[in-house]
C-alpha positions in Angstrom: 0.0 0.0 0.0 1.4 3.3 -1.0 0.0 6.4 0.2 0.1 8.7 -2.8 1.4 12.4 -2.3 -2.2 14.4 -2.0 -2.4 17.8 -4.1 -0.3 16.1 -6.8 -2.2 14.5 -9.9 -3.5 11.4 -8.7 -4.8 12.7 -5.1 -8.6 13.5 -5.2 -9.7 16.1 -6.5 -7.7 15.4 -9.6 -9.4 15.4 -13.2 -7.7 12.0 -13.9 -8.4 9.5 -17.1 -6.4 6.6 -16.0 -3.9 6.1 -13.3 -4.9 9.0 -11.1 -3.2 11.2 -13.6 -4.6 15.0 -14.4 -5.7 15.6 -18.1 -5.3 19.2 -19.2 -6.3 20.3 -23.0 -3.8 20.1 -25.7 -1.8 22.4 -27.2 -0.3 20.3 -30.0 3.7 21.3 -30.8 5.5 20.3 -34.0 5.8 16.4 -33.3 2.1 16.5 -33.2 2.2 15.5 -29.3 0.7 18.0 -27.4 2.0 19.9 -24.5 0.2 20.4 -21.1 0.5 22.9 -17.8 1.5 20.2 -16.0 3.2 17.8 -17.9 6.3 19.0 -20.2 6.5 16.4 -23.3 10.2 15.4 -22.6 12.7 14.7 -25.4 12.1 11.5 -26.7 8.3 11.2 -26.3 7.0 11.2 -29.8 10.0 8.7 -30.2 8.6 6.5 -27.5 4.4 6.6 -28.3 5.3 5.8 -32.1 7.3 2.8 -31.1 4.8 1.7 -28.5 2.3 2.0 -30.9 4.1 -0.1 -33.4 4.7 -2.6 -31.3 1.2 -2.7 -29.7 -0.2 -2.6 -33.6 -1.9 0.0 -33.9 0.3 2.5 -35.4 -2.2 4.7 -37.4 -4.1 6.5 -37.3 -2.6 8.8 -34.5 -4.4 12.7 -34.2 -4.1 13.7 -30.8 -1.4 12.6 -28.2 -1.8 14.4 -24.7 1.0 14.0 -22.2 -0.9 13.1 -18.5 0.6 14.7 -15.7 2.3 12.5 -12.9 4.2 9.6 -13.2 4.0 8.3 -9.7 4.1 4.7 -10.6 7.0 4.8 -12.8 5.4 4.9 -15.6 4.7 7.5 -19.0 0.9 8.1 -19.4 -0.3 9.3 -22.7 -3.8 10.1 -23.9 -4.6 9.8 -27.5 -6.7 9.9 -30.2 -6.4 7.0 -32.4 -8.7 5.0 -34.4 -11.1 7.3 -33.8 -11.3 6.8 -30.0 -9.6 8.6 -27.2 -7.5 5.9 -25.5 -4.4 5.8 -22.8 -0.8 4.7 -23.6 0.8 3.5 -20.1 4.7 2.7 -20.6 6.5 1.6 -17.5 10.7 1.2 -18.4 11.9 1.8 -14.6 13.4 -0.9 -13.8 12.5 -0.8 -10.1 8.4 -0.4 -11.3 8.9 -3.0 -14.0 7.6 -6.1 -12.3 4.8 -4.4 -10.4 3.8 -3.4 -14.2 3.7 -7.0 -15.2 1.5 -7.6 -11.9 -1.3 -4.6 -13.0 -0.7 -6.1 -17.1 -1.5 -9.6 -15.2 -4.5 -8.9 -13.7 -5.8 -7.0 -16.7 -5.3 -10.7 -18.4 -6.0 -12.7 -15.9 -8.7 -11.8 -14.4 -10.6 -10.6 -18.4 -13.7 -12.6 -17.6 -14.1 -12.7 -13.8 -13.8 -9.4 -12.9 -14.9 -7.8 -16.6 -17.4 -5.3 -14.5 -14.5 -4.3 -12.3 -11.4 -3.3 -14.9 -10.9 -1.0 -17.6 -11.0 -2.1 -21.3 -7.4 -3.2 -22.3 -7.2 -2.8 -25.8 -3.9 -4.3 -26.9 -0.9 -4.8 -24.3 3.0 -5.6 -25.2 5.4 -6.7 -22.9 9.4 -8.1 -23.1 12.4 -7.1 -20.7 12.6 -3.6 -21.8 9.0 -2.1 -20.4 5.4 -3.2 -20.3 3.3 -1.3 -22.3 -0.7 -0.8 -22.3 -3.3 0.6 -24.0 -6.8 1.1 -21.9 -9.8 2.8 -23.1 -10.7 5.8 -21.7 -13.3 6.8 -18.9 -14.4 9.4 -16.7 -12.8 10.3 -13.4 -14.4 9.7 -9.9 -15.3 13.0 -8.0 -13.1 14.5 -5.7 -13.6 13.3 -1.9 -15.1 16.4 -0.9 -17.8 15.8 -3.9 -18.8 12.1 -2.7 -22.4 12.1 -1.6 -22.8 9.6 1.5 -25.0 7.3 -0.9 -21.7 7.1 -3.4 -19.2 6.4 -0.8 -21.6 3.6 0.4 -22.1 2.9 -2.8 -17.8 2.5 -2.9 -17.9 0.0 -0.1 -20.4 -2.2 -1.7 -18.5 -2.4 -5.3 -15.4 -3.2 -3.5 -16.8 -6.4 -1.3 -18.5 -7.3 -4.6 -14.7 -7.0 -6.6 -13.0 -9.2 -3.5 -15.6 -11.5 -3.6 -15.6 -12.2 -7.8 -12.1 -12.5 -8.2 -12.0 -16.7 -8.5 -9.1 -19.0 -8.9 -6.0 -17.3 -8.0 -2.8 -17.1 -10.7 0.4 -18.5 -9.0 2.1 -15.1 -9.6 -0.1 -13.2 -7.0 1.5 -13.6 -4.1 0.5 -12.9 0.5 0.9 -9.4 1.8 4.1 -9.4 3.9 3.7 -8.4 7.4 6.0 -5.1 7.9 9.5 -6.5 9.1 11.4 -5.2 12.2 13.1 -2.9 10.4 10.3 -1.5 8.5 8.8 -0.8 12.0 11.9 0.9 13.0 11.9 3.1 10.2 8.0 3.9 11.1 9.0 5.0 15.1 11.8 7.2 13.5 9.8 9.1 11.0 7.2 9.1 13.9 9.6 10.6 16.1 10.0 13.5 13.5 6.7 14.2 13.8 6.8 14.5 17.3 4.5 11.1 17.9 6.9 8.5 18.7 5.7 7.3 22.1 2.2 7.2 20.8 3.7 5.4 17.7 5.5 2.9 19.8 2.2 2.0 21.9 0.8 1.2 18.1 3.9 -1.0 17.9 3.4 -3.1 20.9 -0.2 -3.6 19.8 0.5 -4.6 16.3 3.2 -7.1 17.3 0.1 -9.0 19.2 -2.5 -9.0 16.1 0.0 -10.4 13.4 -2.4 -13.9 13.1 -5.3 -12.1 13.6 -5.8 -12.3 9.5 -6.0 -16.2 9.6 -9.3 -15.4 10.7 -10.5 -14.0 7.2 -9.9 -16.1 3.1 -7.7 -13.7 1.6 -8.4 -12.2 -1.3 -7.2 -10.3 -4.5 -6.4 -7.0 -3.0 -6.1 -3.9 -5.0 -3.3 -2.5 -2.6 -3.7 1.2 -3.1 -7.3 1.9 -3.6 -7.7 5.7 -3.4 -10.1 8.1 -5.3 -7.4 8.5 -7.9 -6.8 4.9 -8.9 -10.8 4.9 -9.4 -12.8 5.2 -12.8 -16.7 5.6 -13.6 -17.4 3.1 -16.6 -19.9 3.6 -19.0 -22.8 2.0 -17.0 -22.3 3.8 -14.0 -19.9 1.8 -12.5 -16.7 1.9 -10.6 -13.7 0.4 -12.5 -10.4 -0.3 -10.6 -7.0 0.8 -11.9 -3.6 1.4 -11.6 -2.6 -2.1 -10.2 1.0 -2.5 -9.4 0.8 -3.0 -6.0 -1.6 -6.0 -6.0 -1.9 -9.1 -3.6 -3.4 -11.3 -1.9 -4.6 -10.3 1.7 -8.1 -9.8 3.9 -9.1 -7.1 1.5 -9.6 -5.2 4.7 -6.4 -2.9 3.6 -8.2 -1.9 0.2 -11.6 -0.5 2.7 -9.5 0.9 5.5 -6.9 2.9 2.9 -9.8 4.1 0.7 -10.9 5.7 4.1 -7.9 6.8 5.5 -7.1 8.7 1.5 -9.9 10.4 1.7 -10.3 11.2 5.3 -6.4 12.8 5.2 -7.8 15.2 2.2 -10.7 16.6 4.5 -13.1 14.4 3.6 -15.8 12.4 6.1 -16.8 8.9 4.2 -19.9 6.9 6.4 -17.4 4.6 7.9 -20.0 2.6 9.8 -22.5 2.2 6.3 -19.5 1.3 4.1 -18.4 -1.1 6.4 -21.9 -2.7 6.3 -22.4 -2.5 2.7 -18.6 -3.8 2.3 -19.7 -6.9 4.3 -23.2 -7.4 2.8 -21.7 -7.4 -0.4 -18.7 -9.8 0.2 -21.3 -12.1 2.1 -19.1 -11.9 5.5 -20.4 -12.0 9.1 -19.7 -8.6 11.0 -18.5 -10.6 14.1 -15.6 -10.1 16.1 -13.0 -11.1 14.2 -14.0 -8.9 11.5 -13.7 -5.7 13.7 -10.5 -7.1 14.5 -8.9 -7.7 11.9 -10.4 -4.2 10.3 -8.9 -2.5 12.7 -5.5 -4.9 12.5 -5.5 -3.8 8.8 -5.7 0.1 9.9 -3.3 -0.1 12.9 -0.2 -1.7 10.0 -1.2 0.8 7.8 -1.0 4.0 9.7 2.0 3.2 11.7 3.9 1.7 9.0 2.8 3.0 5.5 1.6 6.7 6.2 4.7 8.6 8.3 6.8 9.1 5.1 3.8 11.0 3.9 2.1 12.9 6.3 4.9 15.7 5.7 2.9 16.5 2.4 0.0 17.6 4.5 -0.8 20.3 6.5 -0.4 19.9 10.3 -4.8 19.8 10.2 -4.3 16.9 8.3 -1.4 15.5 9.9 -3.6 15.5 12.9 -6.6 13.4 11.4 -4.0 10.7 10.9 -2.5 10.8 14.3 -5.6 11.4 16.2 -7.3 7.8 14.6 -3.8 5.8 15.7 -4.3 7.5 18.7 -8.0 6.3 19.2 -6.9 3.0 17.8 -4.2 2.2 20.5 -6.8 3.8 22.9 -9.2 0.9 22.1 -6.6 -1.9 22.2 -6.1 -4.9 20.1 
C-alpha cells in the first residue's frame, strides 16, 4: 500500500483518465504531441508513443497525443486519439516499477472474464524485458472526496466487497501481503519521532506485534493494494472500475476498505465509515463478528503506523492530525 502524495495529480480532486493522472487540453507542438501545464513532453516522447504503438499494432491513425501529468508509478501516461477513439498509452521502463507493471498487465489478463465489471477495457498490451506497455480505453474520473455524496461512498464500499468476492481462482504469480519486518517498523517509530508522535507510535507498535495472526481469521483475497479516489474510474454504465494495479496481492481485503478511508479522510473528507463497512460486508457475504472488527482494525493499525509517516509531511499539520488522532484512538481501544 502506497500512500500517494495528495495535491499532486492522482490525489482526489484530480481530473484523472487513467492512473490517477490529471488531463489538461492540448496544445499540440511540431511532433504532433501536445503539450500540457502540467506535464512538459520530454525529449524523446514522440519517439517513444510511435514505437509503443508499433509494437502494440496499432500505429495509425494517430491525431491527438496528450502528455498526462504524474508519473507516480514509474510509468509515461499518454492520452490519445487514435482509431477514432480517445484511448491511454501507459509505458513503465523503470526498472524498479517493471515487475509491479507486469502484476497490473496480469491482472488486466487474468482476471478478463471474472472481474470484466470491475477493470478498464485493455485494448492491446506488449510486454518483453525492456518495459510493459498498455493501451486502456478511456473513462471518466471519480469526484473528488469532498464531492462524494454519503450514498456514493456507500455505494464505494459495496463495489469493493463485490470486486473481492468475484475474483475466483488465484494465478500463482499473485502472491501474500508481507507483514511489515522489524526494520520496517523501525523506520515507522523514527519518521514518527519526527513528527513529534513516537511514544504514541511505539504504543501502536506493541499492539501490532500481538495481532500479526489475527488475518488467519479471514480467506484472503485479490487485494487492490492502493485503492484511493485517484486509482478509481466511472465506466460507462455507471460503475466503478479499478485501476492502476502495481501494487496488487493477496490479503483480507480489509487494507483496500480501511486505505480508501484513510485517502480520503487525510484530504478533509468524512466517508460513512460505519455504512461502508456494512455495505462492504453485505456485499462480500461476511459476518460482522468479532474477528471482523479485529482484523479491520489490524488492517488500519499496520497501515497508519507503518505506511503513512513518510507522507504525512505533504500535509498540513490539520491533516497530519486526522492521521495521528485515529492511531491514537486505535491504541486507545486496544487490540
Amino acid at each position: 500500500m502506497r500512500p500517494t502524495v495528495p495535491h499532486t495529480p492522482g490525489g482526489p480532486g484530480a481530473s484523472a483518465s487513467v492512473g490517477g493522472l490529471t488531463q489538461n487540453g492540448p496544445v499540440t507542438d511540431d511532433s504532433g504531441l501536445a503539450k500540457t501545464g502540467q506535464a512538459e513532453l520530454r525529449p524523446g516522447d514522440a519517439a517513444l508513443v510511435e514505437r509503443s504503438l508499433v509494437l502494440l499494432g496499432r500505429r495509425r491513425p494517430l491525431h491527438v497525443v496528450t502528455k498526462l501529468a504524474g508519473g507516480g508509478s514509474g510509468s509515461q501516461v499518454f492520452l490519445l486519439e487514435l482509431d477514432s477513439e480517445r484511448v491511454v498509452l501507459k509505458v513503465t521502463e523503470d526498472p524498479s516499477w517493471r515487475q509491479r507493471a507486469g502484476h497490473e498487465l496480469r491482472v488486466y489478463r487474468d482476471f478478463a472474464s471474472t472481474l470484466h465489471d470491475f477493470l478498464p477495457s485493455i485494448r492491446a498490451a506488449y510486454e518483453d524485458r525492456a518495459a510493459v506497455r498498455l493501451l486502456l480505453a478511456e473513462y471518466d474520473p471519480c469526484p473528488p472526496a469532498s464531492a462524494l455524496t454519503p450514498d456514493t461512498w456507500v455505494e464505494l464500499g459495496d463495489q469493493l466487497g463485490q470486486l473481492h468476492r468475484a475474483a475466483g481462482p488465484r494465478p500463482a504469480w499473485l502472491t501474500p501481503r508481507r507483514w511489515p519486518s522489524a526494520e520496517e517498523v523501525a523506520q515507522a517509530l523514527h519518521r514518527w519521532d519526527n513528527h513529534g508522535s513516537g511514544a504514541l507510535a511505539r504504543r501502536a507498535a506493541a499492539d501490532l506485534a500481538g495481532v500479526r495472526d489475527l488475518h488467519l481469521s479471514l480467506p484472503t483475497v485479490l487485494t487492490h493494494g492502493d485503492c484511493h479516489l485517484g486509482n478509481l474510474l466511472r465506466g460507462p454504465t455507471g460503475r466503478i472500475l479499478w485501476i492502476d494495479w502495481q501494487e496488487v496481492c493477496l490479503s483480507t481485503g480489509l487494507d483496500d476498505l480501511v486505505f480508501l478511508w484513510q485517502r480520503a479522510e487525510f484530504d478533509g473528507a468524512r466517508p460513512p465509515r460505519e455504512a461502508m463497512t456494512s455495505a462492504y460486508v453485505h456485499a462480500r457475504r461476511l459476518g460482522p463478528d468479532g474477528d471482523f472488527r479485529a482484523v479491520l482494525a489490524a488492517s488500519e493499525l499496520r497501515l497508519l503506523l507503518v505506511a503513512w509517516p513518510s507522507y504525512l509531511s505533504y500535509g498540513s499539520k490539520d491533516r497530519q492530525q486526522i492521521l495521528t488522532r485515529r492511531l491514537e484512538q486505535l491504541v486507545d481501544e486496544g487490540p
